[in-house]
N, C-alpha and C positions, 0 to 999 in steps of 0.2 A: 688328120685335120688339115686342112689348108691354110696357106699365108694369113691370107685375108679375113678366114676362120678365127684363126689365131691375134690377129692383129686388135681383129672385132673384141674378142673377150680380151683381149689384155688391154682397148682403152674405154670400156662398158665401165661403170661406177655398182662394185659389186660391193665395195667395203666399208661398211657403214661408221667405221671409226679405228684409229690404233692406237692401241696402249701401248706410249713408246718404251715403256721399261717396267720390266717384273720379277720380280725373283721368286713368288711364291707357284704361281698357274704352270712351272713345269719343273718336275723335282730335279736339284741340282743342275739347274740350266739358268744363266740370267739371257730372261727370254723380252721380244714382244708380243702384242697382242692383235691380229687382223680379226675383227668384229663383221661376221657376215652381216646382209642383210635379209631376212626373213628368215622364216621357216614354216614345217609342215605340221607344226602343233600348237596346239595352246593351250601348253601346262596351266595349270590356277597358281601355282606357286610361283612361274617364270619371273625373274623380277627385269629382265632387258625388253621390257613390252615395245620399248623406241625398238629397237633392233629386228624384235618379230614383225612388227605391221610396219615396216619400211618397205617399200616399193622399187628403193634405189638407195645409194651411198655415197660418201663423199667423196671418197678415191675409187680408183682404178686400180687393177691390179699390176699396170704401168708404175702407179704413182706410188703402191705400197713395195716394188722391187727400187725402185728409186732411191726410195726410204734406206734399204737393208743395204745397198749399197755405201750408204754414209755409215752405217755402224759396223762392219766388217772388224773384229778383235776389238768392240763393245758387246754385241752381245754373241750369242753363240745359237741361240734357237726363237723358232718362230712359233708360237701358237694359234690354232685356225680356230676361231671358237663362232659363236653367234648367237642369236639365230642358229639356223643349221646350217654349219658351214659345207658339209658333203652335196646339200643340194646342187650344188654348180661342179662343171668338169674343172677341176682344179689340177687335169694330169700335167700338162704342160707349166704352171704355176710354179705346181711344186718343184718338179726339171727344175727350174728357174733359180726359184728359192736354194736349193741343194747346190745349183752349180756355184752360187754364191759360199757357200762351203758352211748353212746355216740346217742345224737339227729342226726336226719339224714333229708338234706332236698336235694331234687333231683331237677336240672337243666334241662328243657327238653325240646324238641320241640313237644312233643305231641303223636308222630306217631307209637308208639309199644304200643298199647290199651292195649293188653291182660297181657303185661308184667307191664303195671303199677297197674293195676287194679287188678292184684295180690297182690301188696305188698302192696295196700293199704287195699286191702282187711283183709290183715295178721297183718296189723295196725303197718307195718316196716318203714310207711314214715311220719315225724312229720312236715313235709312243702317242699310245691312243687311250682317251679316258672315255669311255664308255657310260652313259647314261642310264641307270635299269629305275624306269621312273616307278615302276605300281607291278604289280602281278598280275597276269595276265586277266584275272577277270573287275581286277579295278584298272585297268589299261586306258580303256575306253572312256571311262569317267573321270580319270585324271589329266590324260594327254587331248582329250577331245578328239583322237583320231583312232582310227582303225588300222594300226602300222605294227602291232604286235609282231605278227610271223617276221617280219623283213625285219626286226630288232633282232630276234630271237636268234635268226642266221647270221645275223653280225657274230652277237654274242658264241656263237659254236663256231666262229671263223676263228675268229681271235683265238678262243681258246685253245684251237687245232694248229696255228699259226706257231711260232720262233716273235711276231711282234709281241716288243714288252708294252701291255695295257695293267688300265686298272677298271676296277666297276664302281661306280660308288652312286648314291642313290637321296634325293632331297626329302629331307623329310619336316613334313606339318602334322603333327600328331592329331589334328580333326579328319586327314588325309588317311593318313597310314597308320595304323597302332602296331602291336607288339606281336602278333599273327600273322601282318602281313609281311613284316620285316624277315620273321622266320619260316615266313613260304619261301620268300626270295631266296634268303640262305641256304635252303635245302634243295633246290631249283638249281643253286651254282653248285650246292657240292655233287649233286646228281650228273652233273653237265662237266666234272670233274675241272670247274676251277679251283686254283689253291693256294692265288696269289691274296692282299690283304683288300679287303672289304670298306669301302670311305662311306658312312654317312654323314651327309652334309645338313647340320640344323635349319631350318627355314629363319629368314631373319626378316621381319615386320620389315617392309616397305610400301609405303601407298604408288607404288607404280607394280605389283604382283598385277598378271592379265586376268586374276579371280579378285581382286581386290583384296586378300587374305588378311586378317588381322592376326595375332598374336593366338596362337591354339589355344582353345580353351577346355584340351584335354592334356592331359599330363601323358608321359612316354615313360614306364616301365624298363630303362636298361637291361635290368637283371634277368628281364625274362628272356633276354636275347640266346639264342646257342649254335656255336658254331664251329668247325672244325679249322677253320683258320683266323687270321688276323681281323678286328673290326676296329677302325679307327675313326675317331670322330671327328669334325670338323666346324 
């Protein structure tokens, strides 16, 4: 990429907001938060709807190195969340991020293969959470897009990969019931993951991009089964 390539994307306003401190979004890291803007879906349950339908953001990826510059032995890691934050070429970013001497873990839903699988390649990502929204034949119906296969390959990257990830999955029990949770499970143990399983409860917000209200089907725990860890959230 060229100077000017380079110069271009580092003072573009990609960053639609940062959470300047976290302790819980990366385990055992006190971390930030760079909030992309947009993405390539539109989960019903997503509740960062500002985030998805942003056009542009308030920083630059100038102004968020800026930032990390002032916190050096405050915090210790960065988290790229969003919107999709994979959508944009973040290789040279993270270079950045890293030369600053900060851990970096990416929030994703999967679906830009070539773009994560670079940076893991380049060994820019030190933990990745992985999104597994719906099974592949409510995929379509939940994410509103058709990005299935290019998750799926994420998902058997990581797996094959040395990067430590996790998978963890939103759940609205009008959405997903207790079938489809243990399609997923059996999908991962097929695909020989073995690390622990997050679901994450749906929590009533009137900004969800489906307008979701409070499920008004109940979720089954017990019928869940799995060969490794499921923890709740």
């Amino acid at each position: 990429m060229s100077t000017e390539s380079v110069n271009s994307l580092k003072s573009s306003k990609y960053i639609y907001d940062i959470t300047k401190f976290t302790h819980l979004d990366y385990p055992n890291h006190l971390s930030c938060i760079f909030w992309l803007s947009g993405c390539n879906m539109r989960c019903d349950f997503c509740y960062n709807k500002d985030i998805v339908f942003a056009k542009e953001g308030r920083y630059s990826f100038k102004d968020a190195l800026d930032f990390l510059s002032t916190r050096k032995n405050l915090l210790d890691a960065v988290v790229l969340s969003g919107g999709e934050a994979s959508s944009y070429e973040l290789r040279e970013f993270c270079r950045e991020i890293k030369e600053l001497g900060f851990f970096i873990k990416l929030d994703t839903n999967g679906t830009n293969y070539l773009h994560i699988k670079e940076l893991m390649e380049l060994g820019l990502l030190d933990y990745v959470a992985l999104d597994y929204k719906a099974p592949e034949y409510k995929f379509t119906q939940i994410t509103h897009s058709n990005r299935y296969d290019a998750f799926s390959k994420t998902l058997n990257l990581l797996i094959s990969s040395d990067t430590p990830f996790e998978v963890r999955t939103t759940l609205h029990a009008d959405l997903l019931n207790s079938d489809d949770i243990n399609f997923i499970l059996s999908d991962l143990q097929e695909r020989g993951y073995n690390q622990t399983y997050y679901i994450q409860e749906f929590v009533e917000t009137q900004n969800s991009i489906g307008s979701l209200q409070k499920p008004s089907n109940s979720f089954d725990k017990s019928q869940l089964s799995s060969t490794f860890p499921i923890v709740w959230r």
